[in-house]
N, C-alpha and C positions, 0 to 999 in steps of 0.2 A: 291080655298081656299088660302089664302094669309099667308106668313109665321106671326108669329108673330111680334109686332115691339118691339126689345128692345130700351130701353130708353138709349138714348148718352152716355157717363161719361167727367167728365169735363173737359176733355183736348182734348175732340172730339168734343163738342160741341161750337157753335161759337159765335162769337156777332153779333148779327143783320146787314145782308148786308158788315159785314169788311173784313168776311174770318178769323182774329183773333181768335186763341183758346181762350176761356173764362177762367178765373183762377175756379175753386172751390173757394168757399167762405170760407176765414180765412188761406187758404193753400198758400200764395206767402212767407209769411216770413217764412214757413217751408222747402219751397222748395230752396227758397233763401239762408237759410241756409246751406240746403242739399249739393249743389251744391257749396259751398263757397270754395276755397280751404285754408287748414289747414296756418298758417303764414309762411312765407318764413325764414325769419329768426329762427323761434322755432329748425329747426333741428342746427343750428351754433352757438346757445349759450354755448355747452362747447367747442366748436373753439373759441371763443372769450375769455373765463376764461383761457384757453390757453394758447391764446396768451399772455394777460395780466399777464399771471407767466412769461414768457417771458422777458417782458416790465422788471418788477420786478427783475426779477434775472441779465439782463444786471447792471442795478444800483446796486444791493445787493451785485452784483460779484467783481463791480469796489472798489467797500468800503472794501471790505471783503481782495482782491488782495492789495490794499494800505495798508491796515493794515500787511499784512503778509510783508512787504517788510521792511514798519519803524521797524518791530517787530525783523528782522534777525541779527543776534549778526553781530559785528563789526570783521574784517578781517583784520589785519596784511598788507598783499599782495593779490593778484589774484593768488600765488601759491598755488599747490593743496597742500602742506603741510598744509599752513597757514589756508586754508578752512577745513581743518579734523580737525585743531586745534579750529577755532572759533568755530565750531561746538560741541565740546566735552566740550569746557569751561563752556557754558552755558546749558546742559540740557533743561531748564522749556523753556529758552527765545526759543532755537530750536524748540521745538515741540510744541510751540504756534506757532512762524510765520511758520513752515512746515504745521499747520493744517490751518492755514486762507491761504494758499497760496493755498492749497486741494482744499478747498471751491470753495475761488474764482474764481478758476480755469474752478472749474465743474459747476458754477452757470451762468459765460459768455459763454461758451461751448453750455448750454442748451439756454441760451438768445439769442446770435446770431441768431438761429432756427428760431427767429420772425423777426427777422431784414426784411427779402425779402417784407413780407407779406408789409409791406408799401410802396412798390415799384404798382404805378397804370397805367396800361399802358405797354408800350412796353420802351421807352428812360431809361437807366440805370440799365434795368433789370437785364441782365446777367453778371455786373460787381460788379452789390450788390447782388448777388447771390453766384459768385464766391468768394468773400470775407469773406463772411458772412460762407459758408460751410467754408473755409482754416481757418476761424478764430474760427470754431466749432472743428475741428480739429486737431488745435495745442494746442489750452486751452486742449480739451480732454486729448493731450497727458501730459503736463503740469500736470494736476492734477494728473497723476498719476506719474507725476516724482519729485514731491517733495518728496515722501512718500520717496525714495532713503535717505533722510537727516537723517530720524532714524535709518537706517544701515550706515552710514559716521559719525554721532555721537556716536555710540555704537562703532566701531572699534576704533575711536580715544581716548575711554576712556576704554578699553577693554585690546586694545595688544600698545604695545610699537611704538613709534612717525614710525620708519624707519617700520618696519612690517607693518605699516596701510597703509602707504604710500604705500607700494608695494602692498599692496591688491587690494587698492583703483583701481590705475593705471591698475594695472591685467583684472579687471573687465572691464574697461573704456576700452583697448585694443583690444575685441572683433568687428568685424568685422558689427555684427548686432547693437550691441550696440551704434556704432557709426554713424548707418544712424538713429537709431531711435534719437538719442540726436541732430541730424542735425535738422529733421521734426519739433521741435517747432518753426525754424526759419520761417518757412513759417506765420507765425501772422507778419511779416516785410510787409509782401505784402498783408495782409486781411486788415487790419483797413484801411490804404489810396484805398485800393480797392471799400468796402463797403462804405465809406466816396468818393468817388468821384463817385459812382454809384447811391449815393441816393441825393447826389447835382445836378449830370443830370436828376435828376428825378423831382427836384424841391421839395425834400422835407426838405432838409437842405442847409443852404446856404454853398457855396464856400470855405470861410475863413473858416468854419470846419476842413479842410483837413489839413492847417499846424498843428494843434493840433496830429492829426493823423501822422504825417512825422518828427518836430523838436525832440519832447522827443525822439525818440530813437533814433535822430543822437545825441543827446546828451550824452546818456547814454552811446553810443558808444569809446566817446572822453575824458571824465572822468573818473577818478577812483571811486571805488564802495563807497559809506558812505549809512548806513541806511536811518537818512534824509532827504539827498541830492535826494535818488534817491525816498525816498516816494513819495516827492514832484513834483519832473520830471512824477513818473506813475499817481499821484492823476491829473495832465496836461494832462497828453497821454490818459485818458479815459476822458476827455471833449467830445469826441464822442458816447462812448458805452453810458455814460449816457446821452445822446442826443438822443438819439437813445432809446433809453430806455422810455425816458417820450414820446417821439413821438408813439411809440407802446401804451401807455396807454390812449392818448390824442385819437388815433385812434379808439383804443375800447370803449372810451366812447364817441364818436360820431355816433357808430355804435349802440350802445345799445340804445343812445334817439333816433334814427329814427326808433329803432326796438318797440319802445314803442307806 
């Protein structure tokens, strides 16, 4: 007695003399499907919006930071009297450029974060990285030390010229205090950092870097004017915002191949 024959199913069964499984009929675009894998890109679309606020916040930050600077009342001196004094004279003009300098501060801070991602390859990697973090990091701190200007405006217009002045100074004399007001300087060594990591990378050219390097010898060498020195920072960020649309040109190059 012979067992029974069951009938093939269609991926057992073959085509004549090929040895090739036979598809089922109407079943290849199902299975073509089945087997398709999901788009590569689909999970990195909110990486890309990401970045893209990135992009955004480096320029947003730059405009935001020059506004806070032309906005800063006018100073007598570089002495710290004189600075409690400019301070207290004008209230409204204070606590505007203290709050675009907040901003701008915390909007470059968050920007820089995208800077690396444009870095392809291994050539200039690790010095637009290392830039790029020292310049997330001193903006960070930055934003939070203007916020100091509405305690320097309130004492100057609070207690008497000699008392402020000793407060002031009281305060600045602390030990922690004075390595934390050191750390924004480290932003001397991010922008010609990031800017000469991302020229060896081939993504910006060369002549970038003075942009990054003259403003702040300048600013070093002159005395302070609102201005004067807008115009020096609105110069010194020809790179963030460089940098900035290059992050955006990036993500929309990523999105049409993603389409």
């Amino acid at each position: 007695m012979t067992a029974p024959q069951i009938p093939p199913t269609a991926a057992e069964s073959t085509t004549a003399g090929s040895g090739t499984p036979a598809a089922a009929p109407g079943s290849g675009a199902a299975t073509a499907a089945a087997a398709a894998p999901a788009p590569a890109f689909a999970a990195s679309v909110p990486g890309r919006r990401l970045t893209a606020l990135g992009g955004l916040a480096l320029i947003a930050g730059a405009v935001l930071y020059t506004a806070g600077i032309a906005t800063s009342p006018p100073q007598a001196s570089e002495a710290a009297s004189d600075y409690i004094a400019s301070l207290a004279a004008d209230p409204g003009l204070t606590q505007l450029s203290a709050a675009l300098l907040h901003f701008g501060n915390l909007f470059l801070a968050l920007g820089f974060l995208a800077v690396p991602g444009l870095v392809r390859g291994s050539r200039g990697g690790w010095l637009t990285l290392v830039g790029a973090l020292l310049a997330t990091l001193s903006h960070a701190l930055v934003s939070g030390w203007v916020l100091f200007d509405f305690w320097t405006m309130t004492i100057g217009r609070e207690l008497d010229a000699t008392t402020a002045l000793a407060l002031f100074e009281a305060v600045q004399s602390g030990s922690v205090f004075g390595i934390l007001s050191m750390l924004p300087m480290l932003n001397l060594l991010a922008m010609p950092l990031a800017t000469a990591g991302l020229a060896r990378a081939g993504v910006v050219p060369w002549w970038l870097l003075a942009f990054a390097v003259v403003p702040t010898v300048v600013m070093f060498v002159v005395p302070f004017s609102p201005a004067l020195f807008a115009a020096v920072t609105a110069v010194g960020f020809i790179p963030a915002v460089w940098f900035g649309l290059a992050v955006l040109r990036r993500v929309r190059a990523e999105r049409a191949l993603a389409v």
